[in-house]
N, C-alpha and C positions, 0 to 999 in steps of 0.2 A: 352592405353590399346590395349593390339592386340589381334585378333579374327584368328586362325589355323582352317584346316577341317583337319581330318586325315586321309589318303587314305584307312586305311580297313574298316572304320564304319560311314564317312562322317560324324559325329556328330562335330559340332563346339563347341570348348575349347576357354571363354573369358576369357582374363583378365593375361593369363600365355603364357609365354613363349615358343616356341616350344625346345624340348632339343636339337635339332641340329640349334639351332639362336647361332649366335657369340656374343661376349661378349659387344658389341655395342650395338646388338641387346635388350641383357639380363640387362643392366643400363639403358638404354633404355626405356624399360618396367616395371624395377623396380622405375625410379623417375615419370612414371606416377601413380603408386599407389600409393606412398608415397606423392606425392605433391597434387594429386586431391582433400581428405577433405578440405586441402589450399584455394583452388580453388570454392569449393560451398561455403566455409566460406565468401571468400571476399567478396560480395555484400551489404551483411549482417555487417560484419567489417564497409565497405565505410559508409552505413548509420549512422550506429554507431558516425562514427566521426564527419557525416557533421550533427546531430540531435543532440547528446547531449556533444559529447566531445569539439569539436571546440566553440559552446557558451559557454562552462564550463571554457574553457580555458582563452576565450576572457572575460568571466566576474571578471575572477579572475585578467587578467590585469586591471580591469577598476578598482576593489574596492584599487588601487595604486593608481588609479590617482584621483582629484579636477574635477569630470564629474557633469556641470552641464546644464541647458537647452543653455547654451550659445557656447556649442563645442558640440552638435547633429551635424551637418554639418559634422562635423570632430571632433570623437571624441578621435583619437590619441593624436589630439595637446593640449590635455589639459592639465593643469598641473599636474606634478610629484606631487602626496602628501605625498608619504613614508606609514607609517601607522598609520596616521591621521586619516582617517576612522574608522580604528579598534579601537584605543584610543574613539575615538568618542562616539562609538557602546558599549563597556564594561566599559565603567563610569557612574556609578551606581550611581552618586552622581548629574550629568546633566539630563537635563530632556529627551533627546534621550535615554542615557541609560539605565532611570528608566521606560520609557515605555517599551524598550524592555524585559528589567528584568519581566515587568506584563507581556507580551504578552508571555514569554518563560514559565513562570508561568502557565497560565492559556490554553496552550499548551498543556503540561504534566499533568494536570488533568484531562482536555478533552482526552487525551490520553488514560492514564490507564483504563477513564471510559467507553468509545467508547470501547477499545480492550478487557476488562473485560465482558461487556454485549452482545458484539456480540459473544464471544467465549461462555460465558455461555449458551445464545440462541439457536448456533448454535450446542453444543452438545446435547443440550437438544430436540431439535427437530429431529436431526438427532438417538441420541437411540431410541427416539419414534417411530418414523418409521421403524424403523428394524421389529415389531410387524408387521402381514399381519391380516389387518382390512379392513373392506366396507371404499371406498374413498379414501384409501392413494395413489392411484395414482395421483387423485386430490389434495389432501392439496399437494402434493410435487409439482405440478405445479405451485398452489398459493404462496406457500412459495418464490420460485422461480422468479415472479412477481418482487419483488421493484430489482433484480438485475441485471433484463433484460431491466428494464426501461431506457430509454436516462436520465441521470442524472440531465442536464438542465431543461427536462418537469418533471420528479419527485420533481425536489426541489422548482421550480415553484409552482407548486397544493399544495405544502407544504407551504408556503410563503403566498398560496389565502387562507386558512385553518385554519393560524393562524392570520388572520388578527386581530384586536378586534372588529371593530363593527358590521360585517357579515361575520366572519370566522366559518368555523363550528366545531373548538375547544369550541370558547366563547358560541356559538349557545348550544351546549351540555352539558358545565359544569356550564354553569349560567344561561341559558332562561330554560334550562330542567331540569338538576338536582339540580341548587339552589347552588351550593357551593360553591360559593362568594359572596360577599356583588356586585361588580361591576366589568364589565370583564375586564381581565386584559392583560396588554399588552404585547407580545410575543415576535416581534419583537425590542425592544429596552427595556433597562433597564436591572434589575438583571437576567429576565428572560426570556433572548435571549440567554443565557449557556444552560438552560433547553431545548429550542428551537432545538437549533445546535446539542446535545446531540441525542435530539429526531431523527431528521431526518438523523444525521449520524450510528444509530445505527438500524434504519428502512431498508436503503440502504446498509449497511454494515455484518448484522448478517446471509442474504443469501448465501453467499460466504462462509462463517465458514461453516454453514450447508451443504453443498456442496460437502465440503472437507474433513467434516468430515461424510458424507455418502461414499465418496469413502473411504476412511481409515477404515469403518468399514466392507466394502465386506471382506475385509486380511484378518480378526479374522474366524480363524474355530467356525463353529459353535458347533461342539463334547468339546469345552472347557465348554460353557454353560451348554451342557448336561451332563456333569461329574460334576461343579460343582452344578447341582440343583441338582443331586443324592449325592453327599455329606451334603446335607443341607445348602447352600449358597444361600441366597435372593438375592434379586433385587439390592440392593444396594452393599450387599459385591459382587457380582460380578460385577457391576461396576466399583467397587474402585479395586477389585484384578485383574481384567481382563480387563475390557475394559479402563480404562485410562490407565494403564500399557502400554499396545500395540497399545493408539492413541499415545504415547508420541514422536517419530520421527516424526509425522504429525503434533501435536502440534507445535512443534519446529518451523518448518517451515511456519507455519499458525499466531503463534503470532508474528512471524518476518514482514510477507507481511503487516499484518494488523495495525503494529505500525507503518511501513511507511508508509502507505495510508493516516493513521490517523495526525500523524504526519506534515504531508506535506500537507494534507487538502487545497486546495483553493478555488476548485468552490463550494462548498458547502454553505461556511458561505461570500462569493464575490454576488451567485444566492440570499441569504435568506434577506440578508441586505444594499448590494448593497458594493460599493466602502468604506466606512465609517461606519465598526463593532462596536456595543456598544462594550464596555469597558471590560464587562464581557463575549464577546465572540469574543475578538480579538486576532485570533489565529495569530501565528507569520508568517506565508503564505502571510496571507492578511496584515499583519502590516508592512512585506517587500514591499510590491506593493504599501503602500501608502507612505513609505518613500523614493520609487523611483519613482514611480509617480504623485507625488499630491506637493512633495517638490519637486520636479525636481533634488534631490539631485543622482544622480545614484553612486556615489562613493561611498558615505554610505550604499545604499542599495545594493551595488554588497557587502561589506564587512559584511552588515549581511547577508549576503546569504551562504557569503565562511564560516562564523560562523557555521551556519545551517551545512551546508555540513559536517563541519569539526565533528559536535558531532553528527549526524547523524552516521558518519563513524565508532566511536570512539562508539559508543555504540552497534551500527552490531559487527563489533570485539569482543568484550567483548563480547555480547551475544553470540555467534559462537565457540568463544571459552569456556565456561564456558560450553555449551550446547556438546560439542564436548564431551569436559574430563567426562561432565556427563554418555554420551553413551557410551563412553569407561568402565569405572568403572563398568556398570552393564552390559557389557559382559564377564569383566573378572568374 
């Protein structure tokens, strides 16, 4: 970038060329502003590579090879497996693959339900608030609460909470209101799904509310008042207008949250520890214990690249289906 004064007005011209610079001068000038975004980008690039693409890369070499506790030293030299691993991982009929099959199962339930209850939460909190009431500075700060929290001491207090025999769930639904025969246990069994559910959907539905308090500053307000003077309630104007014109926000908001959810690992790692019951052993933690606990890392680089691969494959699709939809209702 070059900086000129110009002799009748001394005012300094950045960034341009003076019109009598030679043409050295003028290429010059012009690949420093064409290369400079380049240039803030890189840092940002470098980390890129050396945080998630280069382990991306190297795990995908590893789910090739026989990686097990015996070539950590080194674990180039181990053996070539081809895709052994992957055969391994999608047979459905061995007992690797048939866990993995529950674990991808009970993933995608926990999915839907996590991203369903936080998006319903999070709208529902956020219209509520549009209303100017005594306190909604406050509730909006509370709300705000479980997603400022360090995730580690939230899912902790969550963990001492549900304990069974001085947790203050059991403390509440059975020494006080009576509604069990005996308290029941949270942490393991059928009702560690309920557990995981709960605390992901505690920590998670802040965020939606968030986003979608920002996506509703956009909406003029003069729509509302046109249609309550038409005769349009609370609800059709909901349904005609305010989902209408969260729907770009939406898009983008059920996408981050399916990957969050998705890819889950300190959550149900903090609640249960290393070894998730059964009914809330999301496929996160069911990689980590079949690469750490079996020292098998070939295996568990290949359900990783698994993950990866439908992760990918489902962004896509959605992206695209959500694109043609936004197209269509501007033509």
């Amino acid at each position: 970038m070059t900086t000129t004064v110009t002799p009748d007005t001394g005012r300094r011209t950045a960034g341009r060329t003076p019109p009598g610079a030679t043409p050295r001068a003028r290429r010059s000038g012009r690949l420093r502003r064409v290369s400079l975004p380049y240039v803030l980008l890189l840092p940002a690039v470098v980390l890129e590579l050396l945080v998630h693409l280069v382990p991306m890369l190297i795990g995908i070499v590893v789910s090739f090879k026989e990686l097990t506790q015996f070539y950590l030293r080194d674990w180039s030299a181990a053996p070539w497996a081809g895709l052994d691993n992957y055969t391994v991982s999608v047979d459905f009929d061995a007992p690797v693959g048939q866990a993995l099959l529950g674990s991808f199962v009970t993933t995608c339930l926990f999915t839907v339900l996590s991203v369903g209850l936080c998006w319903l939460l999070g709208v529902t909190a956020a219209i509520f608030m549009q209303e100017t009431f005594r306190g909604r500075g406050f509730l909006r700060t509370v709300f705000l609460v479980p997603y400022a929290l360090p995730i580690y001491a939230a899912v902790i207090t969550w963990a001492f909470m549900f304990q069974r025999d001085n947790g203050l769930v059991n403390h509440v639904i059975h020494d006080q209101l009576g509604l069990t025969d005996s308290p029941p246990f949270w942490l393991i069994g059928e009702n560690s799904f309920v557990t995981l559910l709960v605390v992901s959907v505690w920590k998670g539905w802040p965020f939606a509310f968030l986003i979608m308090m920002a996506g509703l500053q956009n909406i003029p307000r003069e729509m509302y008042e046109a249609a309550a003077l038409d005769g349009a309630g609370v609800w059709q104007q909901i349904r005609r207008i305010t989902l209408p014109s969260l729907r770009p926000v939406n898009q983008v908001l059920v996408l981050v949250l399916f990957l969050w959810s998705f890819n889950d690992f300190n959550t149900p790692f903090v609640l249960f520890g290393e070894a998730a019951p059964e009914s809330a052993d999301l496929i996160s933690l069911h990689i980590y214990q079949s690469s750490f606990q079996t020292w098998n890392f070939g295996t568990g680089s290949a359900m990783s690249v698994l993950l990866l691969t439908f992760l990918l494959v489902v962004t896509g699709v959605y992206l695209a289906v959500t694109s043609r939809g936004r197209e269509a209702n501007d033509v």
